[in-house]
BALOBA-1460 file (C-alpha; in Angstrom, 3 decimals):
// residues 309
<rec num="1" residu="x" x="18.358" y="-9.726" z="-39.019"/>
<rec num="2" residu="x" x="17.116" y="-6.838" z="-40.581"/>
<rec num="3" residu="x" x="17.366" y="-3.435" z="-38.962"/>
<rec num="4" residu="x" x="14.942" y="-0.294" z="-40.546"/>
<rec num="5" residu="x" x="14.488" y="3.454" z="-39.084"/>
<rec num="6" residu="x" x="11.638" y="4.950" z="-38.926"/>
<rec num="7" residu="x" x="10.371" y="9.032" z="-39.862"/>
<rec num="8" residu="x" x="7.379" y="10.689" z="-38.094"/>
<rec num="9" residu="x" x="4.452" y="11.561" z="-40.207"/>
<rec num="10" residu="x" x="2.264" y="14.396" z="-41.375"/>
<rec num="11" residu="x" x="-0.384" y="14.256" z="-38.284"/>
<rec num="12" residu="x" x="0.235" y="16.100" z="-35.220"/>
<rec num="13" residu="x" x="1.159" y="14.344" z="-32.287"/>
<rec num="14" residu="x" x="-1.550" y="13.747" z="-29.968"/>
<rec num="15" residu="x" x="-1.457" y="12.778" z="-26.020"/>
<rec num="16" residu="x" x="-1.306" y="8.498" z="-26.443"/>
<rec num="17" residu="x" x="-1.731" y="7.519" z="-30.223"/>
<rec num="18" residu="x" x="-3.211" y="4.297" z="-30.047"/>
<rec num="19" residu="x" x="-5.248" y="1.607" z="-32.395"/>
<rec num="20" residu="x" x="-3.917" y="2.825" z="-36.306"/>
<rec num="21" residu="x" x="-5.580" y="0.359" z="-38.930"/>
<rec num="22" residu="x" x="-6.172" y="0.975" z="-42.269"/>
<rec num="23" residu="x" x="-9.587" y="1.021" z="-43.695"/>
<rec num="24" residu="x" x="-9.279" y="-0.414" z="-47.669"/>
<rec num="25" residu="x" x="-12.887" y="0.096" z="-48.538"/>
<rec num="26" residu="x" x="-12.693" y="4.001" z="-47.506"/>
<rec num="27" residu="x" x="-9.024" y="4.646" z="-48.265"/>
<rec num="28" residu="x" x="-8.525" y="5.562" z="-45.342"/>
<rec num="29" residu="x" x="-5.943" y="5.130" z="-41.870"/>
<rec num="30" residu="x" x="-7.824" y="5.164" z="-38.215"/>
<rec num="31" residu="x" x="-6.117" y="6.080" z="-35.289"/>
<rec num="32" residu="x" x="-7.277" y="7.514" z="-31.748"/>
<rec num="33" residu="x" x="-6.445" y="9.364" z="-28.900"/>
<rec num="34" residu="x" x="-7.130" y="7.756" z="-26.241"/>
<rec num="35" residu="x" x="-7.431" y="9.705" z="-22.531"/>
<rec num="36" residu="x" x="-9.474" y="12.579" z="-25.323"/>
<rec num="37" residu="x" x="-11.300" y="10.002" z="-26.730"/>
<rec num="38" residu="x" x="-10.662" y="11.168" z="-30.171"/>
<rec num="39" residu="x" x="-11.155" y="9.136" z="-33.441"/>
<rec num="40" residu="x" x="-8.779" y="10.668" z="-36.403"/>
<rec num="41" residu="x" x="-8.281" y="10.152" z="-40.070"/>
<rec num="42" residu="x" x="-6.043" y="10.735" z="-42.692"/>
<rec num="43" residu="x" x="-5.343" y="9.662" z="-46.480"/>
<rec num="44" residu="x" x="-2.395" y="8.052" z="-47.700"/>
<rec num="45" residu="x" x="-0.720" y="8.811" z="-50.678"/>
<rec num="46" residu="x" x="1.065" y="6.085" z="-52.749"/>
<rec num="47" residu="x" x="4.445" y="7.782" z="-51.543"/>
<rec num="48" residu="x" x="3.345" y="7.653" z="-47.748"/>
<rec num="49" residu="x" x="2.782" y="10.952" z="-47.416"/>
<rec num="50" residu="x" x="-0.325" y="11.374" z="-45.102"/>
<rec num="51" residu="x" x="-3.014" y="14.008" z="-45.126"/>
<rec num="52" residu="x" x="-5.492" y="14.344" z="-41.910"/>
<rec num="53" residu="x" x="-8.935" y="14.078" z="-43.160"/>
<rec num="54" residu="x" x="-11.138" y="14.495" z="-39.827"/>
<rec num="55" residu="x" x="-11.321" y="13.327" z="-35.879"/>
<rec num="56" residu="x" x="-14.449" y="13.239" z="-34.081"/>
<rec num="57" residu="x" x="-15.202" y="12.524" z="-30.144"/>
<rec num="58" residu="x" x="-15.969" y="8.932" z="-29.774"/>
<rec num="59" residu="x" x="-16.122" y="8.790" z="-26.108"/>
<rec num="60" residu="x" x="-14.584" y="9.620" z="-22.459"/>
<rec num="61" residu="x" x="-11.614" y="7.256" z="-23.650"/>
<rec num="62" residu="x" x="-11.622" y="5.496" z="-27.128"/>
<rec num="63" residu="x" x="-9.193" y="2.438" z="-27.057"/>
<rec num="64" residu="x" x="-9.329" y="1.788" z="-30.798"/>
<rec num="65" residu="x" x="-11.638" y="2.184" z="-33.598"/>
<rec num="66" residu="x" x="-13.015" y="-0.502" z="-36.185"/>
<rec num="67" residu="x" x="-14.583" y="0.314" z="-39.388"/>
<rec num="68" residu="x" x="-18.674" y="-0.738" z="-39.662"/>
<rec num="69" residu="x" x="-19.396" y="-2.572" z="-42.927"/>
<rec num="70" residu="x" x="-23.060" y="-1.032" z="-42.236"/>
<rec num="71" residu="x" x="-21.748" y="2.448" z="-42.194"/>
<rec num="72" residu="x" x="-19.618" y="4.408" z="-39.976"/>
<rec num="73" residu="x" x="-16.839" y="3.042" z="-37.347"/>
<rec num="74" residu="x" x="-17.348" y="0.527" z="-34.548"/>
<rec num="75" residu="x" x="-15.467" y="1.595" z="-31.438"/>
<rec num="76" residu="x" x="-14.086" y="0.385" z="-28.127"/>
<rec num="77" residu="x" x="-14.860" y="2.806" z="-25.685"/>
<rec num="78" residu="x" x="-15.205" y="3.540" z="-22.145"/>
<rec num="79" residu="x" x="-16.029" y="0.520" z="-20.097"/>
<rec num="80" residu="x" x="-18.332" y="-1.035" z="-23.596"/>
<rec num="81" residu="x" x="-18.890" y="-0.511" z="-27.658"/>
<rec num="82" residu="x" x="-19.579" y="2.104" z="-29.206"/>
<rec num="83" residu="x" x="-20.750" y="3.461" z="-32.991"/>
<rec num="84" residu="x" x="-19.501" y="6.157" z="-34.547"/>
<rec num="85" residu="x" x="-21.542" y="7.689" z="-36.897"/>
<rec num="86" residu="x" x="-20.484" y="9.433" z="-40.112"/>
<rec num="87" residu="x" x="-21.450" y="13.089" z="-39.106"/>
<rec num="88" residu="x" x="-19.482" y="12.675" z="-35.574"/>
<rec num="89" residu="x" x="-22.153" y="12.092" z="-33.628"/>
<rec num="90" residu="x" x="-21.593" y="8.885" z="-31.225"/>
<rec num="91" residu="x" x="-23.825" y="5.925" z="-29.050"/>
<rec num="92" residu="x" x="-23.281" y="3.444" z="-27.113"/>
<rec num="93" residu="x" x="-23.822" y="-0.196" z="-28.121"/>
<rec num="94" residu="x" x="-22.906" y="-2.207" z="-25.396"/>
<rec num="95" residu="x" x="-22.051" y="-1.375" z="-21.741"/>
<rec num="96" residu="x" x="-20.477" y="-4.253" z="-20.386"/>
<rec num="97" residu="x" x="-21.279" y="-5.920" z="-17.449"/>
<rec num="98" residu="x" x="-18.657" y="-5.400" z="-14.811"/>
<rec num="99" residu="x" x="-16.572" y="-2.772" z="-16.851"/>
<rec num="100" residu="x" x="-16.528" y="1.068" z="-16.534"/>
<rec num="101" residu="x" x="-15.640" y="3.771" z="-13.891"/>
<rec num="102" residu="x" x="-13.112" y="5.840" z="-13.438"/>
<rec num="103" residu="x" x="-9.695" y="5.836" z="-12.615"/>
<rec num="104" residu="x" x="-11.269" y="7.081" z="-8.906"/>
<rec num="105" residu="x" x="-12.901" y="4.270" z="-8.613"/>
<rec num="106" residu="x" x="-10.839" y="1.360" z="-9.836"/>
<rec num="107" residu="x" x="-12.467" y="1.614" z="-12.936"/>
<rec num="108" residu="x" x="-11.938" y="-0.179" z="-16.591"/>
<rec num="109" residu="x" x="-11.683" y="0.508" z="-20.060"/>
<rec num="110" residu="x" x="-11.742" y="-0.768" z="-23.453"/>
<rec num="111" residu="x" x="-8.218" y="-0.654" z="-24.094"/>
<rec num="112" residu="x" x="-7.446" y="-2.649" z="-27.503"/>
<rec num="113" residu="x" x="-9.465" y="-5.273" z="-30.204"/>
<rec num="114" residu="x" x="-9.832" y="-6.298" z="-34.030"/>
<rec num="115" residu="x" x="-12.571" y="-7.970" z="-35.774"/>
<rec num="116" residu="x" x="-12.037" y="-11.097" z="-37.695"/>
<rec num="117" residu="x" x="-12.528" y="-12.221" z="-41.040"/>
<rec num="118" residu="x" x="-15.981" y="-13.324" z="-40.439"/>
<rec num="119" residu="x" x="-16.605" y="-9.992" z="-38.786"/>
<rec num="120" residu="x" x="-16.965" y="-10.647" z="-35.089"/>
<rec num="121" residu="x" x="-15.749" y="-7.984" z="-33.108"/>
<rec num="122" residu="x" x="-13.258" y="-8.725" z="-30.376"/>
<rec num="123" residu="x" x="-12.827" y="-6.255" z="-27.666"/>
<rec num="124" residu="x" x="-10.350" y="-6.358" z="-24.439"/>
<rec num="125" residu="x" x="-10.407" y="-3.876" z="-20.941"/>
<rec num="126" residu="x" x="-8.243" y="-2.805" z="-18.840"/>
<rec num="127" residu="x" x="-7.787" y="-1.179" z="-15.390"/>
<rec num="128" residu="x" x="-7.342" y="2.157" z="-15.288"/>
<rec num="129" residu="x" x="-5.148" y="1.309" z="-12.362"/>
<rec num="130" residu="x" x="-3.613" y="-1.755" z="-14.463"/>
<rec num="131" residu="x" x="-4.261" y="-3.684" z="-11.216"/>
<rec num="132" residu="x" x="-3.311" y="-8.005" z="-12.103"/>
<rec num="133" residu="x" x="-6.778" y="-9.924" z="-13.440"/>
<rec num="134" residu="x" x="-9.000" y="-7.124" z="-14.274"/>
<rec num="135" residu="x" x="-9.054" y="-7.359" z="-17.775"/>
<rec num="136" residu="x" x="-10.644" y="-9.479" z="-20.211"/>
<rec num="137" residu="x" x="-11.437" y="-9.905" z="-24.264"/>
<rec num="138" residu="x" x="-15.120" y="-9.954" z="-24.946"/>
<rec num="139" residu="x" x="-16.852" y="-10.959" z="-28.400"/>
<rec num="140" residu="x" x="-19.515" y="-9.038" z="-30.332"/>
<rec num="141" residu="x" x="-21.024" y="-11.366" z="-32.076"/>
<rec num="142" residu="x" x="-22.295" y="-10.466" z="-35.765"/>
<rec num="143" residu="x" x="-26.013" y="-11.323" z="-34.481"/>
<rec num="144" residu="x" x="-25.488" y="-9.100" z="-31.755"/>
<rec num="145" residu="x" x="-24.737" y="-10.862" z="-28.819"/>
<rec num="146" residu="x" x="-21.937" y="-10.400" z="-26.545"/>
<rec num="147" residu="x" x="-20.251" y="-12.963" z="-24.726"/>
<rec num="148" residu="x" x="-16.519" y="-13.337" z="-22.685"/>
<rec num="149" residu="x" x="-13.798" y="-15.072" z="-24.377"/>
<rec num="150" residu="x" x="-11.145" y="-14.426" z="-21.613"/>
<rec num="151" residu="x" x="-10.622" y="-13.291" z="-18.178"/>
<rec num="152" residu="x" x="-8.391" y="-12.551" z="-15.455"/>
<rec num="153" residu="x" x="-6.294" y="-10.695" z="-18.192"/>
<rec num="154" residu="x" x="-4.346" y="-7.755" z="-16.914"/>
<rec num="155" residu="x" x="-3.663" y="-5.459" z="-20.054"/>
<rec num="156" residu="x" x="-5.289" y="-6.814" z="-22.991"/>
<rec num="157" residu="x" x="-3.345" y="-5.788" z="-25.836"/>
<rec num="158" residu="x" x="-2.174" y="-6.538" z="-29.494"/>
<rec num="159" residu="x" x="-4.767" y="-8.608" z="-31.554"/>
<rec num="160" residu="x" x="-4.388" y="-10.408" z="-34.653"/>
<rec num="161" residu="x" x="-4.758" y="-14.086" z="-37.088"/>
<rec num="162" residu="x" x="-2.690" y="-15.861" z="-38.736"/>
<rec num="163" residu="x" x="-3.200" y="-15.648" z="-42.720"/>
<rec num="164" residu="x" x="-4.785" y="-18.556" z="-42.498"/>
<rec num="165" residu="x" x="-6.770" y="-17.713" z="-39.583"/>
<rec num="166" residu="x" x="-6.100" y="-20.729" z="-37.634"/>
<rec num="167" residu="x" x="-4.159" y="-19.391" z="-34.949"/>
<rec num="168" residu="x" x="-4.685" y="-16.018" z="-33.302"/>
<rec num="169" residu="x" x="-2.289" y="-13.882" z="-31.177"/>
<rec num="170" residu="x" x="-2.883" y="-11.920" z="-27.809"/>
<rec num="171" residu="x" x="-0.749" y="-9.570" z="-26.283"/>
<rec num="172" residu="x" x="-1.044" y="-9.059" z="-22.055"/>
<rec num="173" residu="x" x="1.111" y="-5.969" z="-21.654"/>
<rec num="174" residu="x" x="1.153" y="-6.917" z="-17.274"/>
<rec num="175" residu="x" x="3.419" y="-9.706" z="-17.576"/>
<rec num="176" residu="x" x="4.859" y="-9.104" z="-20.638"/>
<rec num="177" residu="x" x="3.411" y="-11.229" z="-22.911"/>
<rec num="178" residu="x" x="2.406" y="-12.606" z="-26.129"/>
<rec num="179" residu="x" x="0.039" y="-15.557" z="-26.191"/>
<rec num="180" residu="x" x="-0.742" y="-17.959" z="-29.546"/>
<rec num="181" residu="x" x="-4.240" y="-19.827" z="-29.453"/>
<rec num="182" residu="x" x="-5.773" y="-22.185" z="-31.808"/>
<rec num="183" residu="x" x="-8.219" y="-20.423" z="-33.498"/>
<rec num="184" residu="x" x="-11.586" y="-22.181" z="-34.922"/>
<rec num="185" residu="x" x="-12.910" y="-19.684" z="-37.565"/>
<rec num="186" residu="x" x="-16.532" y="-21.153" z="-37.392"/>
<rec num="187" residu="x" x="-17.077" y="-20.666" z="-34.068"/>
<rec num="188" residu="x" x="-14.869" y="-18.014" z="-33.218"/>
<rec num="189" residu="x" x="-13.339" y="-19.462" z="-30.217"/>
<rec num="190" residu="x" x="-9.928" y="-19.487" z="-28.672"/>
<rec num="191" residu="x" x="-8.137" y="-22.859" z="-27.436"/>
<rec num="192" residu="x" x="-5.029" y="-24.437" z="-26.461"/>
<rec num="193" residu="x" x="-3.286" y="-21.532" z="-25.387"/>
<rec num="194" residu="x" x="0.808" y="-21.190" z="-25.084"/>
<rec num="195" residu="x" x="3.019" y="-18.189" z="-24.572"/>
<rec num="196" residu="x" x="4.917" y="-17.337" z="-27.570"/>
<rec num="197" residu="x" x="7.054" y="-14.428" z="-26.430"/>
<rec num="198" residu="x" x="8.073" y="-13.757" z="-23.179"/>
<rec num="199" residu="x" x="8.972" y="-9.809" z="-22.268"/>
<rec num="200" residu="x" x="9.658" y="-10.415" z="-18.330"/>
<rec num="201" residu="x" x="13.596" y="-10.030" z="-18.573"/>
<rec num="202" residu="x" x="13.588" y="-7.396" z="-21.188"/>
<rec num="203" residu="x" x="13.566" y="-3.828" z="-21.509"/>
<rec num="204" residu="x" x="9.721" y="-2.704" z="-22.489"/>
<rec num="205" residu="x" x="6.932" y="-4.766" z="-23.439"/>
<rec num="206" residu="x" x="4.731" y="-5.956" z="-26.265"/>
<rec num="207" residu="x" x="1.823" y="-3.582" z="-26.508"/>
<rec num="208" residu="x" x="-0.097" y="-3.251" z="-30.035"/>
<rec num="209" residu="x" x="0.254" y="-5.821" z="-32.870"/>
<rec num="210" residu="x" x="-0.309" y="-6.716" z="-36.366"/>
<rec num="211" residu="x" x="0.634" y="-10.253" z="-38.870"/>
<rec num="212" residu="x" x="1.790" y="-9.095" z="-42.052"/>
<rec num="213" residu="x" x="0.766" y="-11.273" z="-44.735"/>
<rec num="214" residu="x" x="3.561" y="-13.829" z="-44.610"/>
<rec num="215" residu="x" x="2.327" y="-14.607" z="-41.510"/>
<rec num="216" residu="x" x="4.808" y="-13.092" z="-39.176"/>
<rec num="217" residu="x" x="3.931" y="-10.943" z="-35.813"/>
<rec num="218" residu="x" x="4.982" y="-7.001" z="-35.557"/>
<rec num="219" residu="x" x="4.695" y="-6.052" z="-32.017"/>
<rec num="220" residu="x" x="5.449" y="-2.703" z="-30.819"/>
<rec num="221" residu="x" x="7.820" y="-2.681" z="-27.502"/>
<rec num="222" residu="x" x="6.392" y="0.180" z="-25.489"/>
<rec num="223" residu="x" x="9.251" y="1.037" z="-23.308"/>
<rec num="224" residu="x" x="11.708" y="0.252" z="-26.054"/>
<rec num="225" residu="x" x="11.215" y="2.607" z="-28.821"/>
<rec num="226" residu="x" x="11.001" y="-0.406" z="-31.221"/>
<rec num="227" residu="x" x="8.704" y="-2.461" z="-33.403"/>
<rec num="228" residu="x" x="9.910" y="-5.751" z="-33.675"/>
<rec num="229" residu="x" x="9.386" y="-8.523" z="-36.216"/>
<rec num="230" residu="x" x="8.807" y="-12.388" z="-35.326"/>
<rec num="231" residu="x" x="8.334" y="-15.567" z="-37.239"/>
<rec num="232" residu="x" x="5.115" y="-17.857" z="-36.506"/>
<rec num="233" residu="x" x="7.625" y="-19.944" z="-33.907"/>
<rec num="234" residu="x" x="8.853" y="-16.718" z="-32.257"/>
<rec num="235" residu="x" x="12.294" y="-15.818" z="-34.237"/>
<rec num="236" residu="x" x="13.491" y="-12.039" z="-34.266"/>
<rec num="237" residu="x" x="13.758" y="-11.033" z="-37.892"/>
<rec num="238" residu="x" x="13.433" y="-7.383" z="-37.985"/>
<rec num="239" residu="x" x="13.972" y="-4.187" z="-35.649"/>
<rec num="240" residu="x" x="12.147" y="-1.009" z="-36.450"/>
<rec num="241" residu="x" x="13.692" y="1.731" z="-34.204"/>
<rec num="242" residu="x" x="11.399" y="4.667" z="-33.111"/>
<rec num="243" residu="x" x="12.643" y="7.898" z="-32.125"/>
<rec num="244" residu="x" x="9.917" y="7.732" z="-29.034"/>
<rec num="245" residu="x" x="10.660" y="5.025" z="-25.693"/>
<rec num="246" residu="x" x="6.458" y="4.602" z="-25.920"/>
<rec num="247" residu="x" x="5.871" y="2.645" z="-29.051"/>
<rec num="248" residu="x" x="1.871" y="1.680" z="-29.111"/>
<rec num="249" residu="x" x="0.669" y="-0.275" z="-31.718"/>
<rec num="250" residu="x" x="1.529" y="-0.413" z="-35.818"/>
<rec num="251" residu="x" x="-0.314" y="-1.592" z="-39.025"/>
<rec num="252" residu="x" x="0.163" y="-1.671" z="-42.640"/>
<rec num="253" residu="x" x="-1.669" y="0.716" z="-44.883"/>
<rec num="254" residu="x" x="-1.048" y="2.769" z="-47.467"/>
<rec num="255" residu="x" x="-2.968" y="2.374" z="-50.947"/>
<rec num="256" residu="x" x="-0.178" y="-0.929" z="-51.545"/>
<rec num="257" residu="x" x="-0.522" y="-1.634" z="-47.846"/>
<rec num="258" residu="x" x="3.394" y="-1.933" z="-47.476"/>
<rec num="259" residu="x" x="3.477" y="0.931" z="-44.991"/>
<rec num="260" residu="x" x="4.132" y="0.441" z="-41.684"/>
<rec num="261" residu="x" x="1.986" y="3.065" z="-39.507"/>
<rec num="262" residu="x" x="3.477" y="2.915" z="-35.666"/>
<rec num="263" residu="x" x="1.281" y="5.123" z="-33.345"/>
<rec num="264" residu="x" x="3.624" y="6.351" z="-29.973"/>
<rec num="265" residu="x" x="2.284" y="8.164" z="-26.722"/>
<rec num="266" residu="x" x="3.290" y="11.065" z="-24.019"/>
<rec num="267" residu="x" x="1.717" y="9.091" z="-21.608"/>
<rec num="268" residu="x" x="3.338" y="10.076" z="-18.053"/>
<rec num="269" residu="x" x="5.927" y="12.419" z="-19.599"/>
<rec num="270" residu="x" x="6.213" y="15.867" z="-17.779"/>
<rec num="271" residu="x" x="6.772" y="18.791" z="-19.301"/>
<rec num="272" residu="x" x="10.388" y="18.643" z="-19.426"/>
<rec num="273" residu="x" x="10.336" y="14.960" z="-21.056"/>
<rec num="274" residu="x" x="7.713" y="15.788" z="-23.910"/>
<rec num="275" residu="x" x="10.056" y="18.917" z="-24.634"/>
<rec num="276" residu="x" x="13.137" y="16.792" z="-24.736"/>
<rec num="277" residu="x" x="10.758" y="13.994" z="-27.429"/>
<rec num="278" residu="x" x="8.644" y="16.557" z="-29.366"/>
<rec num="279" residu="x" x="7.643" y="14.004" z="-31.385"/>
<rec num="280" residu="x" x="5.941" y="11.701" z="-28.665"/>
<rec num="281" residu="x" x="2.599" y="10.683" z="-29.303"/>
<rec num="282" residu="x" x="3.101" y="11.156" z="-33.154"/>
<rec num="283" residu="x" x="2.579" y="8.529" z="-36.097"/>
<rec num="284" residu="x" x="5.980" y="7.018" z="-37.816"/>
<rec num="285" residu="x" x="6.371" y="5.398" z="-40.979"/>
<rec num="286" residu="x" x="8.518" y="2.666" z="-42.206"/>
<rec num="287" residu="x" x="8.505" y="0.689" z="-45.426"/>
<rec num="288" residu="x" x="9.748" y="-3.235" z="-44.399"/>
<rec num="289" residu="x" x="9.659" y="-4.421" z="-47.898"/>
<rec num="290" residu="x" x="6.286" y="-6.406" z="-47.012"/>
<rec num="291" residu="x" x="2.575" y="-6.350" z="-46.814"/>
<rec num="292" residu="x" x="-0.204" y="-6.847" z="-44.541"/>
<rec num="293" residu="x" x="-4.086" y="-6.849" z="-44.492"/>
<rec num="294" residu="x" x="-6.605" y="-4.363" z="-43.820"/>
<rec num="295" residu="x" x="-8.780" y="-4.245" z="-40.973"/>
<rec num="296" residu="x" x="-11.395" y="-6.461" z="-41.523"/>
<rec num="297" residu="x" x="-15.133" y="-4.414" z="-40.499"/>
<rec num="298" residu="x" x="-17.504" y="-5.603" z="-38.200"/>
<rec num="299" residu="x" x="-20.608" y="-7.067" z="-40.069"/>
<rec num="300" residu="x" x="-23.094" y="-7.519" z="-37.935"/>
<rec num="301" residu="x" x="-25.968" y="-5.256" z="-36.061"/>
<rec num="302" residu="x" x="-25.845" y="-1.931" z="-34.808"/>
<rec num="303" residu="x" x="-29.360" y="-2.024" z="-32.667"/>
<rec num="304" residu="x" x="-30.660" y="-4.103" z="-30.071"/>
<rec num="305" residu="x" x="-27.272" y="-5.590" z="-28.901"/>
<rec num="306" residu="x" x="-27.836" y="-7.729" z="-25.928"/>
<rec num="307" residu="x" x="-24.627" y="-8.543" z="-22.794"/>
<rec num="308" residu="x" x="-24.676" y="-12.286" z="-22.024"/>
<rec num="309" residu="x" x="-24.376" y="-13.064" z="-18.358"/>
């Protein structure tokens, strides 16, 4: 099995780094921020070396950010969808039935998502109070439309296809786990699902997720301080270790895309424990020796969006 370390990058370190994906047609990594519902950006230089470029307020909380093949960035945010626009200023798309609120009020919020290749958007909530059931992955359609592909969810997570975009992956960071569906790229729809990995009796769980371009699943282990590395039928082949417990998400990027970008978080560190891990909430690198794809932009409409029943 192969074991890798990893080294924190240029950008500062922000409260819960969330969401990175790397955006091929600008040349450019996303990332947010997401209790300051900040959208960042930074080049990549062809020896990793990053290089912040701009952030912009997306939002009360941003979950993750998408680029727009119509211009701009597509954004999970608050309790619907969002656009970011290219001079900063945002709107909102989509407020979802039955999402929103605060954590006062057992609110939810966009937590996590990925568009596929066709350019659907896929977007999945959370409770703010990560209370069993109340989350769920919701489809924006490329004419618009917005429908439910899943509930009674907990913490919709990780998203991501197959190369071949026949099978599609799902993390639930509640119970600690990692679901594999058959995936109909017409259609867009999710069936036959089975659990691939199963967290319960380890230590941390699968949060954020990517499928590098052999096909094989990178999950970050929030609560581990890992990234770990899994064949299509659920083998361990590689451990990244990060310096920080919180590990959030990862992607490839990088102008070769054979960078691995992991994104950690402060979130419910004190004063004392953020002192002790300075580097909590920061961006890491690691190069695996493979590649992955870009995020692939939503494609469809940016007006008159419409929240099926």
């Amino acid at each position: 099995m192969q074991r890798l370390t990893s080294s924190p990058a240029e950008p500062a370190p922000v409260e819960h780094a969330e969401g990175p994906v790397w955006d091929a047609a600008a040349g450019e990594l996303l990332w947010v921020d997401i209790p300051n519902g900040q959208v960042h950006r930074a080049r990549i230089a062809p020896d990793g070396v990053m290089t912040p470029i701009g952030s912009a307020r997306g939002g009360d909380t941003v979950g993750f950010v998408l680029p727009a093949a119509a211009g701009g960035w597509v954004l999970g945010a608050g309790g619907g969808i969002s656009h970011l626009e290219p001079d900063g200023s945002a709107r909102v798309l989509v407020d979802l039935v039955g999402e929103g609120g605060s954590p006062d009020d057992g609110g939810t919020r966009m937590n996590d998502g990925a568009c596929d290749r066709a350019g659907r958007f896929f977007g999945g909530t959370m409770a703010f109070d990560q209370r069993p059931g109340a989350g769920a992955l919701y489809r924006l359609d490329t004419d618009g439309t917005v429908s439910t592909v899943l509930d009674g969810l907990t913490v919709s997570n990780g998203l991501g296809w197959s190369p071949d975009e026949r099978t599609v992956y799902l993390a639930d960071s509640g119970p600690g786990l990692v679901y594999a569906f058959d995936y109909d790229p017409d259609g867009g729809t999710f069936t036959e699902q089975r659990v691939l990995l199963d967290f319960t009796d380890q230590v941390g769980v699968a949060d954020g997720l990517t499928v590098d371009d052999e096909g094989c699943l990178w999950t970050a282990v929030w609560g581990r301080g890992q990234v770990r590395r899994w064949s299509p039928d659920g083998e361990l082949l590689a451990v990244v270790e990060v310096p920080v417990a919180q590990v959030s998400s990862c992607c490839f990027a990088g102008p070769g895309r054979d960078l691995l970008v992991i994104s950690t978080s402060t979130e419910g560190m004190d004063d004392d424990a953020r002192a002790a891990v300075p580097d909590a909430g920061r961006l890491f690198t690691a190069r695996p020796g493979v590649t992955g794809p870009p995020a692939n932009p939503y494609r469809g409409r940016l007006a008159g969006l419409s929240q099926l029943p």
